[in-house]
Backbone bond lengths (Angstrom), bond angles and torsions (degrees), N, CA, C in turn:
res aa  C-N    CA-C-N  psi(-1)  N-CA   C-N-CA  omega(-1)  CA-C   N-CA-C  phi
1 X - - - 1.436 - - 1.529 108.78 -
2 X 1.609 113.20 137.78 1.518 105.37 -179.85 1.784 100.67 -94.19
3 X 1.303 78.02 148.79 1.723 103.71 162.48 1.085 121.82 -75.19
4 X 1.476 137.08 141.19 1.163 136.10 -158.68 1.782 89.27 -128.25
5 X 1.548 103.54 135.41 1.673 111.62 170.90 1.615 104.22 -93.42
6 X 1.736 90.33 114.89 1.509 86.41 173.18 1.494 100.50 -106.61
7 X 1.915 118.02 145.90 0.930 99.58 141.69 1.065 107.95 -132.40
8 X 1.301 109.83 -165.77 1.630 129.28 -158.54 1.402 103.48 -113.72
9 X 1.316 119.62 -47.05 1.558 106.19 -179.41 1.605 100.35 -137.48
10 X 1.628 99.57 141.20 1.306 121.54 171.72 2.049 119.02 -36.51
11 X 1.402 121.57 117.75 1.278 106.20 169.98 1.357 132.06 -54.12
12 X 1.496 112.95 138.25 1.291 120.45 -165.40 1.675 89.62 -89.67
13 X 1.669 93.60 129.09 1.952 114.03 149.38 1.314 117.50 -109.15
14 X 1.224 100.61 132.82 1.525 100.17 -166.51 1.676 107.82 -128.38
15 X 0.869 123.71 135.18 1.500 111.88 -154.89 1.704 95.76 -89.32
16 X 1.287 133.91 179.39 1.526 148.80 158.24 1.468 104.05 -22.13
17 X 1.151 124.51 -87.22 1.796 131.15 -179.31 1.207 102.35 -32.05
18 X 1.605 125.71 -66.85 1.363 123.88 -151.21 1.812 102.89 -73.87
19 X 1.495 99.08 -33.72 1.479 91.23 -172.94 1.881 113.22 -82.93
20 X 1.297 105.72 -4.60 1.423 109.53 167.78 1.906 115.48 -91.54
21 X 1.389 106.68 -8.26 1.246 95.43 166.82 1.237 120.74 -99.24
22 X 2.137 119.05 -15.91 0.915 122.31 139.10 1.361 141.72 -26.98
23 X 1.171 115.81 -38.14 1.678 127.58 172.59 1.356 92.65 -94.95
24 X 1.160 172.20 -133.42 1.125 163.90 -43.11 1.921 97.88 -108.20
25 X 1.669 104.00 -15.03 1.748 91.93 -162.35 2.559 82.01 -107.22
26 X 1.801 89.58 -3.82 1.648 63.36 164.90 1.573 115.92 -120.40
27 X 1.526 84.99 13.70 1.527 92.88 152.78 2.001 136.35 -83.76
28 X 1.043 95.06 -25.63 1.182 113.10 170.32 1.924 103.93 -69.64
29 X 1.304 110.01 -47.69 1.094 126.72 -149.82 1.979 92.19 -68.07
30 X 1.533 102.28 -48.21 1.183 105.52 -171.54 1.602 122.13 -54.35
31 X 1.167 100.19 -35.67 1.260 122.69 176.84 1.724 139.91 -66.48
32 X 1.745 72.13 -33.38 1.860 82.29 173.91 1.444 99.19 -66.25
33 X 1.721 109.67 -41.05 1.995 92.30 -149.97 1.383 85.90 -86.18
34 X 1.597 140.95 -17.60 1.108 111.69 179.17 1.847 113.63 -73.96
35 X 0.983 145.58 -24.39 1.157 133.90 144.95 1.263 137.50 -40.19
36 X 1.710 110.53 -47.82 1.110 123.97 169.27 1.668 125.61 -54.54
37 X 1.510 85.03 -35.93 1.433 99.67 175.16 1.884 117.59 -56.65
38 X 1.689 99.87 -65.43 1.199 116.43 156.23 1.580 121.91 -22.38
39 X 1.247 115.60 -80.46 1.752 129.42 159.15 1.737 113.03 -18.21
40 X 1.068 101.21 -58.45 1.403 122.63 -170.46 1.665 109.49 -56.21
41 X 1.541 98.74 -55.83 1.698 117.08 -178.08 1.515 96.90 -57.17
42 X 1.592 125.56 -52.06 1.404 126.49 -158.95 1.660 94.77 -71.24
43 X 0.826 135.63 -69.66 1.550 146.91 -170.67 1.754 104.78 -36.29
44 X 1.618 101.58 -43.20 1.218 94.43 175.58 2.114 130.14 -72.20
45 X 1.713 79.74 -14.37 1.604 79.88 -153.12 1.769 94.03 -89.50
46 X 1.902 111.54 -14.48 1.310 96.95 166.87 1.150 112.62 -87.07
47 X 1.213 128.37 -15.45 1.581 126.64 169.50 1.327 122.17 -64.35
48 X 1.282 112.63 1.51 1.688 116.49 -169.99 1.480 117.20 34.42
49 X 1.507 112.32 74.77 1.424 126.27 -168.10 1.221 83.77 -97.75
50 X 1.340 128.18 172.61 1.459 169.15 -138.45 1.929 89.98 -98.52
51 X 1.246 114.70 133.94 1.360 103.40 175.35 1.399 107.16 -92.45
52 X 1.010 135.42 -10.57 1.709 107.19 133.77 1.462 149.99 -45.87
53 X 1.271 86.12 -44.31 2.101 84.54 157.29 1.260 112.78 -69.72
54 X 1.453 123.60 -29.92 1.263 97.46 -169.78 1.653 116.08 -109.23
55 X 1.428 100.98 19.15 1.850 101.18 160.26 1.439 122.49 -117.04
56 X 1.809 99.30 17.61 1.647 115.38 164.52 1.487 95.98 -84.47
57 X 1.849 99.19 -52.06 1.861 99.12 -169.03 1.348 106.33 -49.42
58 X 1.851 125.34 -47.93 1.719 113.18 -173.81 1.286 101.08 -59.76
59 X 1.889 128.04 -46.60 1.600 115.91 -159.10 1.520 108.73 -40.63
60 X 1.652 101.26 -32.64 1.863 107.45 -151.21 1.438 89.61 -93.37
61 X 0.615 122.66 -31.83 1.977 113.73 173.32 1.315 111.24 -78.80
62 X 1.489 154.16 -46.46 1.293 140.31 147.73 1.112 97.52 -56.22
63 X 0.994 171.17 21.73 1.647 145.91 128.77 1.437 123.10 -83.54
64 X 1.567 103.39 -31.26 2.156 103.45 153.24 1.273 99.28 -68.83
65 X 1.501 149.75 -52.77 1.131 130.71 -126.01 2.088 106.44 -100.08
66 X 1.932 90.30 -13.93 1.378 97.06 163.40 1.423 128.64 -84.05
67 X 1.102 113.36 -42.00 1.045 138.51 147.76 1.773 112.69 -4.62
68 X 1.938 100.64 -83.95 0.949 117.72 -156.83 1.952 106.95 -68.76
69 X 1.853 89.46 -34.45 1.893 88.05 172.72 1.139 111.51 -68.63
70 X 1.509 132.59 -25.68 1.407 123.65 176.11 1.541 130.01 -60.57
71 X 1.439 112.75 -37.32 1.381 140.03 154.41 1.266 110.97 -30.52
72 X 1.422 104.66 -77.15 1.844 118.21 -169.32 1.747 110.05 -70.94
73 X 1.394 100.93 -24.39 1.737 100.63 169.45 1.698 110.49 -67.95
74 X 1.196 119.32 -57.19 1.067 132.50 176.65 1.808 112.36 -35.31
75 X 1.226 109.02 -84.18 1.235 123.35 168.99 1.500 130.63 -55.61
76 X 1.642 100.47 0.93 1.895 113.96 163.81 1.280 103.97 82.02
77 X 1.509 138.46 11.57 1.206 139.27 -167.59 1.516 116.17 -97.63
Protein backbone atom coordinates (compact mmCIF):
# COMPACT_ATOMS: atom_id res chain seq x y z
CA UNK A 1 0.00 0.00 0.00
CA UNK A 2 1.37 3.53 -0.86
CA UNK A 3 1.81 6.19 1.58
CA UNK A 4 0.45 9.31 0.95
CA UNK A 5 2.61 12.73 1.97
CA UNK A 6 0.38 14.78 3.78
CA UNK A 7 1.09 18.11 4.50
CA UNK A 8 -0.44 20.63 6.39
CA UNK A 9 1.14 23.77 5.38
CA UNK A 10 2.40 25.08 2.14
CA UNK A 11 6.48 25.40 1.93
CA UNK A 12 7.83 28.54 2.92
CA UNK A 13 10.22 30.60 0.13
CA UNK A 14 11.74 33.14 1.50
CA UNK A 15 13.77 35.31 -0.53
CA UNK A 16 17.60 36.74 0.67
CA UNK A 17 16.20 39.72 3.06
CA UNK A 18 13.62 37.67 4.71
CA UNK A 19 15.88 34.73 5.18
CA UNK A 20 18.69 37.03 6.54
CA UNK A 21 16.43 38.50 9.03
CA UNK A 22 15.46 35.04 9.75
CA UNK A 23 18.91 34.34 11.12
CA UNK A 24 19.54 37.44 12.82
CA UNK A 25 15.92 37.13 14.90
CA UNK A 26 17.33 33.35 15.78
CA UNK A 27 20.23 34.82 16.56
CA UNK A 28 19.11 37.08 18.98
CA UNK A 29 16.85 34.39 20.08
CA UNK A 30 19.76 32.03 20.81
CA UNK A 31 21.29 34.22 22.90
CA UNK A 32 18.73 35.48 25.11
CA UNK A 33 18.05 31.87 26.61
CA UNK A 34 21.61 31.21 26.55
CA UNK A 35 22.17 34.02 28.99
CA UNK A 36 19.08 33.59 30.52
CA UNK A 37 20.00 30.29 31.05
CA UNK A 38 23.34 31.39 32.59
CA UNK A 39 21.35 34.09 34.94
CA UNK A 40 19.12 31.46 35.97
CA UNK A 41 22.05 28.86 37.05
CA UNK A 42 23.73 31.91 39.08
CA UNK A 43 20.52 33.02 40.94
CA UNK A 44 20.04 29.56 41.77
CA UNK A 45 23.36 28.67 43.16
CA UNK A 46 23.19 31.91 45.48
CA UNK A 47 19.85 30.99 46.42
CA UNK A 48 20.92 27.61 47.57
CA UNK A 49 18.30 25.82 45.41
CA UNK A 50 17.96 22.12 45.58
CA UNK A 51 20.85 20.44 43.61
CA UNK A 52 18.51 19.13 41.39
CA UNK A 53 17.45 22.26 39.92
CA UNK A 54 20.55 23.22 39.62
CA UNK A 55 22.19 20.17 37.64
CA UNK A 56 19.05 20.34 35.20
CA UNK A 57 20.01 24.28 34.89
CA UNK A 58 23.99 23.09 33.98
CA UNK A 59 22.48 19.87 31.83
CA UNK A 60 20.45 22.71 29.79
CA UNK A 61 23.30 25.08 29.42
CA UNK A 62 25.97 22.47 28.28
CA UNK A 63 23.51 21.23 25.94
CA UNK A 64 23.04 24.96 24.15
CA UNK A 65 26.57 25.56 24.53
CA UNK A 66 27.36 22.01 22.81
CA UNK A 67 25.15 22.25 20.63
CA UNK A 68 26.05 25.66 19.47
CA UNK A 69 30.13 24.59 19.15
CA UNK A 70 29.01 21.71 17.18
CA UNK A 71 27.18 23.92 14.64
CA UNK A 72 30.06 26.43 14.10
CA UNK A 73 32.61 23.38 13.93
CA UNK A 74 30.68 21.82 11.38
CA UNK A 75 30.12 24.71 9.15
CA UNK A 76 34.09 25.88 9.60
CA UNK A 77 33.08 28.91 11.56
Amino acid sequence: MKRKNIRLLPPIALDERQRQQMYQIEHRGFWFAYFGILALLLLEILTNASGILIGCTTVLLLALSIYMECCCIRRGL
